[in-house]
matplotlib code that plots the C-alpha trace (Angstrom):
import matplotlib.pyplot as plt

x = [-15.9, -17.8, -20.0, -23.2, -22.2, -21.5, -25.3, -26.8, -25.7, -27.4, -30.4, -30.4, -30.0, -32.8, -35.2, -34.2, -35.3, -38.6, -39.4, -38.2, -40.1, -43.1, -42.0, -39.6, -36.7, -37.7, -36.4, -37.0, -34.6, -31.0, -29.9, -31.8, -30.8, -28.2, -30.4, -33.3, -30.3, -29.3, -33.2, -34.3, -30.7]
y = [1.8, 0.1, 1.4, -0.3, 0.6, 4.4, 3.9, 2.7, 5.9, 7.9, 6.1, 6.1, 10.0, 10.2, 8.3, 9.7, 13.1, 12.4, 10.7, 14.2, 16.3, 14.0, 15.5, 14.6, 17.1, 20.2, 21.3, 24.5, 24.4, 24.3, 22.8, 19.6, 19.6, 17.0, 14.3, 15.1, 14.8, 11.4, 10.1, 10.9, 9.2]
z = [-58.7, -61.2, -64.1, -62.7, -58.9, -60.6, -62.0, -59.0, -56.9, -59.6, -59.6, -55.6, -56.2, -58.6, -56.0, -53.0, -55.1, -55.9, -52.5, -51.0, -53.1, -54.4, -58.1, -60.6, -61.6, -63.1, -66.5, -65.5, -62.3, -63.4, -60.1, -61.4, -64.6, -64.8, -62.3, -65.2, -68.1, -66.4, -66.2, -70.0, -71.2]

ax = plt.figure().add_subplot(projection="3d")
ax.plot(x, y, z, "-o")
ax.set_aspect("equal")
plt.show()
């Protein structure tokens, strides 16, 4: 697997996220902080 095919699942994760919950990640949530991590990089 690829880096860019690597990012892209990430990215699909991150999306998937906020259309599910209509939020971003939460800092204040550990279960969401590497997808947040992974956004502000």
């Amino acid at each position: 697997m690829t880096q860019v095919e690597k990012w892209m699942i990430k990215y699909e994760e991150v999306i998937d996220f906020i259309e599910t919950n209509k939020r971003n990640p939460s800092k204040h949530r550990i279960e969401e902080h590497l997808m947040l991590n992974w956004i502000l990089c």
